[in-house]
C-alpha positions as CSV (number, residue, x, y, z in Angstrom):
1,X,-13.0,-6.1,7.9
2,X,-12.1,-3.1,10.0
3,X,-8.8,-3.0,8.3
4,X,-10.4,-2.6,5.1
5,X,-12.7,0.3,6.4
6,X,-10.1,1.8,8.2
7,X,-7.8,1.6,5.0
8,X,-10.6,3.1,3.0
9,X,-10.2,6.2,5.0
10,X,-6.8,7.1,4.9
11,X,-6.7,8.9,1.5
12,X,-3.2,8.8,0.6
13,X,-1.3,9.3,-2.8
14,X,0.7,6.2,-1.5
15,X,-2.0,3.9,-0.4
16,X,-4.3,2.2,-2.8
17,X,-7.7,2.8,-2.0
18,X,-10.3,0.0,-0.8
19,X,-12.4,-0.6,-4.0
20,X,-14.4,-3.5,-1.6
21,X,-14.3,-5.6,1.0
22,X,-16.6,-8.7,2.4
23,X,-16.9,-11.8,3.3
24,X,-17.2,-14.3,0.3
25,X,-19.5,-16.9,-0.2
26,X,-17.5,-19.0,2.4
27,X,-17.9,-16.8,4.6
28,X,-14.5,-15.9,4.7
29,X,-13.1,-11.8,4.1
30,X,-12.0,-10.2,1.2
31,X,-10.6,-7.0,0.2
32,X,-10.5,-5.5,-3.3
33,X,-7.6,-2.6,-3.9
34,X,-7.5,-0.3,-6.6
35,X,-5.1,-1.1,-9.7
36,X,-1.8,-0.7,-8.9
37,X,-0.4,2.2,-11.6
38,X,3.1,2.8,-10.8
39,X,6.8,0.4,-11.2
40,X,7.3,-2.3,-8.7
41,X,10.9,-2.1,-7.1
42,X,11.3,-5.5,-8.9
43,X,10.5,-3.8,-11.7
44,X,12.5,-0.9,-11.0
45,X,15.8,-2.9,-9.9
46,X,15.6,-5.0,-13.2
47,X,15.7,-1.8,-15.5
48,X,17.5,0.2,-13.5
49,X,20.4,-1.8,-12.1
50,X,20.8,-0.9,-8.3
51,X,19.0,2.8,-7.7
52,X,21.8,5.8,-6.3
53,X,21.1,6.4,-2.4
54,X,18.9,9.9,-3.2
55,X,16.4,7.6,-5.4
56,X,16.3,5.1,-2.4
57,X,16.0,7.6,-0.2
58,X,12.9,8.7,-2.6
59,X,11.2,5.6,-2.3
60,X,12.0,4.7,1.4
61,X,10.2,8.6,2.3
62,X,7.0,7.5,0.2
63,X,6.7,4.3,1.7
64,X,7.4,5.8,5.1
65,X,4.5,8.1,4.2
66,X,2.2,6.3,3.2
67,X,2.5,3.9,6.5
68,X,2.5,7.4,8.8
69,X,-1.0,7.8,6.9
70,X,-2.5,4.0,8.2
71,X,-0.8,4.5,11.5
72,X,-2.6,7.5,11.7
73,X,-6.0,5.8,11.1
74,X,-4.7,3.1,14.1
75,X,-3.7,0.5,11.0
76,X,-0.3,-1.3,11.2
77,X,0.4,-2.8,7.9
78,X,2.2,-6.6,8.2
79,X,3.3,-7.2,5.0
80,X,6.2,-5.1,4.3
């Protein structure tokens, strides 16, 4: 749960935002994102082919932003 409320406050154009979070009837947490509107690199790799190392080096500086933006807020993100 503070994940989720700490992720809802780090506005970032490369985080989705926290749409809602809770515990379900279980009794057990839940978070709801935003739709995801862009290309996953799955996506990406199977049009593409393999990406040119400035396009890489493209998507590697949004990730990295994105995660300075949660680090910033104290958030660590585990699923990378």
């Amino acid at each position: 749960m503070r994940s989720a409320r700490a992720a809802g406050r780090a506005p970032h154009s490369n985080v989705l935002n926290v749409v809602d979070s809770g515990l379900d009837v279980e009794q057990r947490p839940f978070v709801v994102y935003e739709q995801f509107a862009g290309v996953t690199c799955d996506d990406l790799l199977l049009r593409r082919g393999p990406c040119d190392l400035g396009l890489a080096a493209e998507i590697v500086g949004q990730v990295l932003d994105g995660l300075s933006a949660l680090h910033q807020r104290g958030l660590f993100h585990r699923q990378i």
